[in-house]
C-alpha positions in Angstrom: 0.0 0.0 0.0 0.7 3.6 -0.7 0.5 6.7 0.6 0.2 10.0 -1.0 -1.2 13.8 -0.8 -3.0 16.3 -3.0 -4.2 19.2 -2.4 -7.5 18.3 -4.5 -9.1 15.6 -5.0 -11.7 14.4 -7.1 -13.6 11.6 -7.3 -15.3 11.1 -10.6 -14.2 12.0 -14.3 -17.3 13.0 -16.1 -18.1 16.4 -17.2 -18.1 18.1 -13.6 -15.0 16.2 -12.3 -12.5 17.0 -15.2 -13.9 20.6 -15.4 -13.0 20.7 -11.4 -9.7 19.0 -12.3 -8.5 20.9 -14.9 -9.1 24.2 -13.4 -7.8 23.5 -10.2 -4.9 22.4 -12.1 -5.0 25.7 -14.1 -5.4 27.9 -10.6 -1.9 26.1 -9.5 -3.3 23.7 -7.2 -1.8 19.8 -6.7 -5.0 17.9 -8.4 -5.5 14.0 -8.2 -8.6 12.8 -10.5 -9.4 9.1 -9.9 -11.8 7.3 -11.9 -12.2 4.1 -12.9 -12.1 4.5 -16.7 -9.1 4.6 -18.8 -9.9 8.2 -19.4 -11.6 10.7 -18.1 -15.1 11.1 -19.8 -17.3 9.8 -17.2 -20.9 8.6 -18.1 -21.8 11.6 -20.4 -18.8 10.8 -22.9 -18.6 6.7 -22.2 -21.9 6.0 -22.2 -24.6 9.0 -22.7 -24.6 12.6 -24.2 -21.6 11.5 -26.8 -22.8 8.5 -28.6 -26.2 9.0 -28.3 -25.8 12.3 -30.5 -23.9 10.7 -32.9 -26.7 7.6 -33.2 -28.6 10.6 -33.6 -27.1 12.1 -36.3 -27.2 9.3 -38.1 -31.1 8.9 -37.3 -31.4 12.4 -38.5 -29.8 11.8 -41.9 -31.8 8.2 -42.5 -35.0 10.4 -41.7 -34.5 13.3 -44.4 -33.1 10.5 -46.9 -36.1 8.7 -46.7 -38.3 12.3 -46.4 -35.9 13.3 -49.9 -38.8 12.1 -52.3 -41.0 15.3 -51.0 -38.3 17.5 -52.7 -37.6 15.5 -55.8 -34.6 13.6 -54.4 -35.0 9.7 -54.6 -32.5 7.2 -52.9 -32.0 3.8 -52.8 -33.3 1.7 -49.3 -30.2 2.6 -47.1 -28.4 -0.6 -45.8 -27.5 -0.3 -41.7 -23.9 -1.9 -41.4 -24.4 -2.4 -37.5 -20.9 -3.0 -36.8 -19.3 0.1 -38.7 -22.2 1.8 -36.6 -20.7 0.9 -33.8 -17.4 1.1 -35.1 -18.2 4.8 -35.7 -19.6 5.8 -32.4 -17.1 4.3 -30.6 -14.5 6.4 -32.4 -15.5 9.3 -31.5 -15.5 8.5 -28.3 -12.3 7.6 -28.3 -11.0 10.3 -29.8 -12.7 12.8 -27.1 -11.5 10.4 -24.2 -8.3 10.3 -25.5 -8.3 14.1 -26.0 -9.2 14.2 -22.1 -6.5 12.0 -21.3 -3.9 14.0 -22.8 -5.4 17.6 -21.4 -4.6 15.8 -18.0 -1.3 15.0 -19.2 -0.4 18.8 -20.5 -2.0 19.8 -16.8 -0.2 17.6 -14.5 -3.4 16.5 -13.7 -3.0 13.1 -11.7 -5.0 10.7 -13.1 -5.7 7.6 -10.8 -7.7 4.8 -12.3 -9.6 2.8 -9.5 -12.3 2.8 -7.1 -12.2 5.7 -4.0 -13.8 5.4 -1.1 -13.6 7.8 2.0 -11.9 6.8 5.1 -12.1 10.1 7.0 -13.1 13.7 6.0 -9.1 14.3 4.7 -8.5 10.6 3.2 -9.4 8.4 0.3 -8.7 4.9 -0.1 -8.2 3.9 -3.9 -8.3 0.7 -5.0 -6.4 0.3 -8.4 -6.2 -3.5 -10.4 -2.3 -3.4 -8.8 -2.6 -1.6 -5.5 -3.9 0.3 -2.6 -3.4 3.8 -2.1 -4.2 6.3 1.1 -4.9 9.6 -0.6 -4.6 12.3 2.0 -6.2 15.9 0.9 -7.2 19.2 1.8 -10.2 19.4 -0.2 -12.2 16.7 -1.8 -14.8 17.3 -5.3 -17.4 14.2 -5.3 -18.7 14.4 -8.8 -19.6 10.3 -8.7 -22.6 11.1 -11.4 -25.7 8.9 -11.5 -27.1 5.4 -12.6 -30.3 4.4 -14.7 -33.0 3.8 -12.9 -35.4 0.3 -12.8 -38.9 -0.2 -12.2 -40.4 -3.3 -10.1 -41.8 -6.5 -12.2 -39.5 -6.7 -15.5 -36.8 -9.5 -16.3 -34.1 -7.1 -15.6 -31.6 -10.2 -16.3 -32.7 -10.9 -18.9 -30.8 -10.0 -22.2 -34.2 -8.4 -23.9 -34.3 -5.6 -21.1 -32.0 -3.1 -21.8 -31.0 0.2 -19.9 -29.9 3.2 -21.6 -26.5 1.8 -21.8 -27.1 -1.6 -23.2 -28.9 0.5 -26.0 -26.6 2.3 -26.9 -24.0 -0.6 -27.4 -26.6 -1.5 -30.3 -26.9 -5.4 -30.1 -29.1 -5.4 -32.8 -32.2 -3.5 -34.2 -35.3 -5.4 -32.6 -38.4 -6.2 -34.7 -40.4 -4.8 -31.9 -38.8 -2.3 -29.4 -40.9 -1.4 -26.0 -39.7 2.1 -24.5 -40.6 2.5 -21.0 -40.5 5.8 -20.1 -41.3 9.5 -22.5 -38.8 11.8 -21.1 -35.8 12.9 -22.9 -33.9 9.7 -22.8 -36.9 7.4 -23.9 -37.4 9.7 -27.2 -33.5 9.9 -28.2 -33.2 6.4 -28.0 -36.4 5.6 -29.3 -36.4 7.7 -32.8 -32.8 6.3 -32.9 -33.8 2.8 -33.3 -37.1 3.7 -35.2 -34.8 5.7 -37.7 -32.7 2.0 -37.9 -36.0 0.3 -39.0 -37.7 -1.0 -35.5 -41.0 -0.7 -35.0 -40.9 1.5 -31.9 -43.8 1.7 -28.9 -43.4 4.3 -26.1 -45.5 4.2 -23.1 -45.7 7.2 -20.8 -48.0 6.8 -17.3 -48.0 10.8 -17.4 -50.8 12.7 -19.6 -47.5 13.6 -22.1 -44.7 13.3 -23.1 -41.5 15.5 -22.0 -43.2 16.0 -18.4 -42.1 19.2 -17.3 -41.8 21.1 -20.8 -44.1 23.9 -22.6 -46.7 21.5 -24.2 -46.8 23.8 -27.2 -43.2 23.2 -27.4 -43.7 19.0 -27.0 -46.6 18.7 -29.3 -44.6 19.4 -32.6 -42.2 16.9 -31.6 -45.3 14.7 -30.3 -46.8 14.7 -33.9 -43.8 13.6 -35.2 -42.7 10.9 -32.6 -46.3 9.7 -33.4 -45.6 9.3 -37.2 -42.0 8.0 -36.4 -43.7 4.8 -33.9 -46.1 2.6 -34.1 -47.7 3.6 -31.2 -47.4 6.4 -28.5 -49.4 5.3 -25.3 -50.0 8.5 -22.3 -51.4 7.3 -19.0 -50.5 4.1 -19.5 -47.8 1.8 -17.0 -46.6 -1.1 -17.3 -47.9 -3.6 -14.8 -46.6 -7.3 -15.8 -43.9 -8.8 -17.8 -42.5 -12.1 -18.7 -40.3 -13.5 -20.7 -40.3 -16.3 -23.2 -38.3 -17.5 -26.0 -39.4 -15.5 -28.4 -39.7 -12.2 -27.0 -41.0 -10.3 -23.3 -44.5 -10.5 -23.3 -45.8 -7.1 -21.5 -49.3 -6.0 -20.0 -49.8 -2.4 -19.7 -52.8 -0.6 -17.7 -54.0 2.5 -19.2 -57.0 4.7 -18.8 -59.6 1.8 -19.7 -58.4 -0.3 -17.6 -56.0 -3.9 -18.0 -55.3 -4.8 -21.9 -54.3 -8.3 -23.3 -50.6 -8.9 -23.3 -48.3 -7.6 -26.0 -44.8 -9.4 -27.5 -42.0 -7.0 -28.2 -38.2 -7.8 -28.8 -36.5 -5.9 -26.4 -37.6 -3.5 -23.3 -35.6 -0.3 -23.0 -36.2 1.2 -19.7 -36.1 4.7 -19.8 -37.6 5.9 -16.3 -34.8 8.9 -15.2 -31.2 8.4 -12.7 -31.1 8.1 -9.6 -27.6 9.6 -7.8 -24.4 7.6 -7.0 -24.5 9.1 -3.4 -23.6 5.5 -1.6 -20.4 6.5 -2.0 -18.6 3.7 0.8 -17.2 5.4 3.6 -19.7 8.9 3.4 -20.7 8.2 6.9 -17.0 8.6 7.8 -18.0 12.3 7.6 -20.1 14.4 8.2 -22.4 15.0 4.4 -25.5 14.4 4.4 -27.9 13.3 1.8 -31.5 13.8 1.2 -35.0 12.2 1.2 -33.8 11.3 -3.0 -30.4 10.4 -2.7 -28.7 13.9 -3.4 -26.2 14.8 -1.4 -26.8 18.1 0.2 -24.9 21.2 -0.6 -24.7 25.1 -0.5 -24.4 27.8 -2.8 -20.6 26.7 -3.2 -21.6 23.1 -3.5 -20.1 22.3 0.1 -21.1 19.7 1.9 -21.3 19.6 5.4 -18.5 18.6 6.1 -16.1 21.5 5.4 -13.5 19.8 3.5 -16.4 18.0 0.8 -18.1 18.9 -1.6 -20.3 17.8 -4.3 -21.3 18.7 -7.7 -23.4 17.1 -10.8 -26.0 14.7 -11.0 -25.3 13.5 -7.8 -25.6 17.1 -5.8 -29.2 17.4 -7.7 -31.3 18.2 -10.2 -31.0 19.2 -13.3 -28.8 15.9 -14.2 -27.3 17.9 -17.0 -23.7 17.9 -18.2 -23.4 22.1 -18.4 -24.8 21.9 -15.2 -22.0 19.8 -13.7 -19.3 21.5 -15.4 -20.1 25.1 -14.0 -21.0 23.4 -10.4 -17.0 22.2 -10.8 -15.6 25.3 -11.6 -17.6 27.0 -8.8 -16.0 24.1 -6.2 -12.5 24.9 -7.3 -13.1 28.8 -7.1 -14.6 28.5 -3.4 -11.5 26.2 -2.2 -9.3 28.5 -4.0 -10.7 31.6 -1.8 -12.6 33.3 -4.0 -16.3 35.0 -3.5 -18.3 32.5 -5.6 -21.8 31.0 -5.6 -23.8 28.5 -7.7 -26.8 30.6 -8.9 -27.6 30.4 -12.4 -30.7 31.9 -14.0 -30.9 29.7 -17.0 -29.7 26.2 -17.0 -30.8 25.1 -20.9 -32.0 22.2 -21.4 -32.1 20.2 -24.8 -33.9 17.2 -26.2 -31.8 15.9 -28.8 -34.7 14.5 -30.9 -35.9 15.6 -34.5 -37.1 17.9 -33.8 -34.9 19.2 -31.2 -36.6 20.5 -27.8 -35.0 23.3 -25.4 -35.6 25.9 -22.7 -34.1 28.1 -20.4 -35.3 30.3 -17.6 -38.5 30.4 -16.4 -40.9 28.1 -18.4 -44.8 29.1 -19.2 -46.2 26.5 -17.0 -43.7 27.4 -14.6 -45.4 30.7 -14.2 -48.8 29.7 -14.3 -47.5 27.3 -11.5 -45.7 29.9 -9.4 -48.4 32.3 -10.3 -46.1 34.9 -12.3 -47.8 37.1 -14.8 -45.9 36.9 -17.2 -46.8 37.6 -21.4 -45.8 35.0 -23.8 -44.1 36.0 -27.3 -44.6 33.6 -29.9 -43.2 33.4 -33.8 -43.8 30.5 -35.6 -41.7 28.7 -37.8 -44.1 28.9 -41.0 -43.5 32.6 -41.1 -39.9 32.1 -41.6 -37.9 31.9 -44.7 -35.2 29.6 -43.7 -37.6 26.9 -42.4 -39.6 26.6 -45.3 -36.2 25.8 -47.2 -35.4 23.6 -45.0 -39.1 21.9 -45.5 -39.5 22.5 -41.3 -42.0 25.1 -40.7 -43.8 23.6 -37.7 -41.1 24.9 -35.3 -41.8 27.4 -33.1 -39.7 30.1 -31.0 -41.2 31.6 -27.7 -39.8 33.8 -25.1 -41.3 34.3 -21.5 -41.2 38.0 -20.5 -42.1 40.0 -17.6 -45.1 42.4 -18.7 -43.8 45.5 -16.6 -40.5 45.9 -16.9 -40.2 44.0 -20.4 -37.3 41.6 -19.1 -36.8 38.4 -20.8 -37.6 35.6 -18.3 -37.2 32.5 -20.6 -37.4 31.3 -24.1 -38.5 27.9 -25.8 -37.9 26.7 -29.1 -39.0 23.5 -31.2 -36.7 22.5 -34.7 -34.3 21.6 -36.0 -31.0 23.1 -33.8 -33.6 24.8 -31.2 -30.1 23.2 -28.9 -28.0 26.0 -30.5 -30.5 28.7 -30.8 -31.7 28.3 -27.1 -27.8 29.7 -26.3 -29.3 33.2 -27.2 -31.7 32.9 -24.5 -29.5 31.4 -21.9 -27.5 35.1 -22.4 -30.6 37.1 -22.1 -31.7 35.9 -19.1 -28.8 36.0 -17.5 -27.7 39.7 -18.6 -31.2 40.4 -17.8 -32.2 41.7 -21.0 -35.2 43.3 -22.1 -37.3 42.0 -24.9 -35.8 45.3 -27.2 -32.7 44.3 -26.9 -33.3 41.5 -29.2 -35.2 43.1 -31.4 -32.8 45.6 -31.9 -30.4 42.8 -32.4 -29.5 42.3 -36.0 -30.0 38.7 -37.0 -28.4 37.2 -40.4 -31.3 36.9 -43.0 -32.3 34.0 -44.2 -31.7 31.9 -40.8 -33.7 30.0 -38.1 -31.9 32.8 -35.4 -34.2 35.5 -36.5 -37.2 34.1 -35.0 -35.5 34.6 -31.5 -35.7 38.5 -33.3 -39.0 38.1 -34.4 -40.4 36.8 -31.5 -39.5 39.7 -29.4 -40.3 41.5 -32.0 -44.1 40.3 -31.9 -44.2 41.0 -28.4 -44.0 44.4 -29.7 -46.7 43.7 -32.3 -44.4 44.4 -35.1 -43.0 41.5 -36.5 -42.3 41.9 -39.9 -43.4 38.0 -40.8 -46.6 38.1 -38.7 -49.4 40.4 -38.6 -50.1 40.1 -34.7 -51.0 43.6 -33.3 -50.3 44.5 -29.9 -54.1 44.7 -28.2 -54.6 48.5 -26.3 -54.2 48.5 -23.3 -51.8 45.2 -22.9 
């Protein structure tokens, strides 16, 4: 066994740990990063946001080859080569992992590849395939991430129920593909493998899908999920499963009641993450963690205990990447001394599907919820040039804006790269800006940016595109 120091450690290498890592490096401090991949990466590069875009992508181009006919472009049936697929994804992977590795390097990062677990509030024990280290620190970043979570009553051993993870390995393209669950992770993965040629079911218990989002916002991309599937299914859970040679036989309950069994290939269960917060040794110290498994922490992401501190999916909710990194980089600042807090205004979120979904700030129901008056901007797509060539016109752009004072409070958008436009948003709010400052903003004509112009324009009630007069008096 071995026994070292650090100034920093952190345990965990996904988006939130190497951000910590890198810029405690950066700010002159001693970092160790332990993690039990080869690189650092963590979930979101290994196993998530990375090659679940680029499955995407691909989904994305098989869908407008197929839609090409509309325009006067015919192709041939495409042929999926499943093992250059995967051959594909997991280069790019590679090649960002690898790119990680060697930013560590440049950094005199310490990279420790094993398994940490606390033995006090000042040490770690790693476990390595060769050895045993004592890590002894002055600070310590938990950034452990988050799992899948299961549901009671399915075959989870069994080789037909699949996780998010399993999916994405692509064993093969089921016949019949089940998706258990309609959030964000359920819809990637299911237009993915609908895209691939599976005939796809998703089955949602809530009232819709995207729970949580502007329903004007979901129901574009609900019309086309419905086209995409066989079947959409809202208030309807899954209450019984077996499985047999040929396939998982499933019974789901929806609003009429019990319905005859149904045989599908292969189960992906889509249901949300639950937080890695069982980290062994935790109640060494002194964090604590709450009612859902988060560990709690401040504004500076400090745990109780004064030398801790957490960050990512496992300090909360949003379980977003963007969100991790900046909780990181917050950490580092607040060990380093400096007057820091965690309190963004806009976190954006982004549904990778086709069409892409995203938001920032305060959301419409949100305010209806909270009880905010608030007025609602709206330009859709079908007024704008640049959609129409792109044959997309049911998008949609929307900002949230406060009435009095004219402050932009949020923004939606539904379409194709709503993930980049949202970015305009994400500034507004957070500069507080008033709805004139984007229309006094001069966007590049013809593009899909201009409705984030045109929108505020029409709160106004002078958009060029729309004739939607401002009522007297409002």
């Amino acid at each position: 066994m071995t026994e070292r120091k650090t100034q920093v450690a952190v345990v965990g290498g996904g988006p939130g740990g190497y951000a910590a890592a890198f810029l405690g490096a950066d700010l002159g401090f001693d970092v160790t990063l332990v993690d039990e991949a080869a690189n650092p990466g963590g979930v979101c590069l290994y196993r998530g946001c990375i090659p679940s875009k680029a499955l995407l992508h691909v989904a994305r181009l098989l869908t407008e080859a197929r839609h090409a006919s509309a325009w006067g472009v015919d192709f041939d049936a495409p042929r999926v080569d499943l093992d250059r697929l995967r051959a594909w994804k997991t280069a790019v992977v590679e090649r960002l992992t690898d790119g990680l590795g060697q930013l560590s390097r440049q950094r005199k990062v310490r990279y420790v590849r094993g398994r940490a677990s606390l033995l006090d509030p000042h040490t770690l024990s790693i476990t390595t395939s060769e050895d045993e280290e004592h890590l002894a620190f002055d600070h310590a970043i938990l950034a452990t991430g988050s799992r899948p979570a299961t549901i009671p009553g399915l075959p989870h051993d069994s080789p037909r129920v699949v996780d998010s993870t399993a999916a994405l390995d692509l064993p093969d393209i089921p016949g019949r593909l089940l998706v258990i669950g309609g959030g964000y992770i359920g819809l990637e993965l299911g237009t993915v493998y609908a895209a691939l040629g599976s005939r796809v079911t998703v089955v949602e218990m809530m009232s819709g899908l995207l729970p949580g989002a502007d329903r004007d916002l979901v129901g574009v991309l609900a019309r086309r999920v419905e086209q995409a599937c066989d079947a959409v299914r809202l208030g309807t859970k899954v209450v019984g499963a077996r499985e047999e040679p040929d396939g998982v036989y499933v019974t789901f309950e929806g609003p009429e009641g019990r319905e005859p069994e149904q045989r599908f290939d292969r189960v992906l269960v889509a249901v949300g993450r639950k937080p890695n917060s069982n980290v062994p040794g935790l109640e060494q110290t002194r964090v604590a963690i709450d009612a859902r498994g988060f560990i709690e922490v401040d504004a500076q992401r400090r745990t109780a205990e004064p030398s801790i501190f957490a960050i990512g999916d496992v300090a909360g909710e949003p379980m977003l990447a963007h969100k991790a990194s900046h909780e990181g980089r917050v950490a580092v600042e607040a060990i380093a001394g400096k007057k820091v807090a965690f309190e963004p205004r806009a976190i954006p979120a982004v549904v990778f599907t086709d069409p892409e979904v995203a938001w920032c700030g305060l959301t419409e129901m949100q305010a209806k919820e909270q009880g905010t008056r608030v007025e609602v901007a709206r330009f859709p797509w079908a007024a704008s040039g640049r959609a129409l060539t792109l044959d997309r016109s049911d998008g949609l752009t929307k900002l949230v804006i406060d009435p009095d004072t004219e402050r932009v409070l949020g923004m939606g958008v539904v379409g194709p790269g709503a993930g980049e436009l949202v970015a305009e948003g994400v500034l507004a709010v957070e500069m507080a800006a008033v709805a004139s400052d984007l229309a006094l903003t001069i966007h590049a004509h013809p593009t899909l940016s201009e409705t984030v112009m045109e929108a505020a324009e029409a709160f106004f009630g002078h958009a060029t595109h729309i004739y939607r007069p401002k009522r007297r008096g409002a």
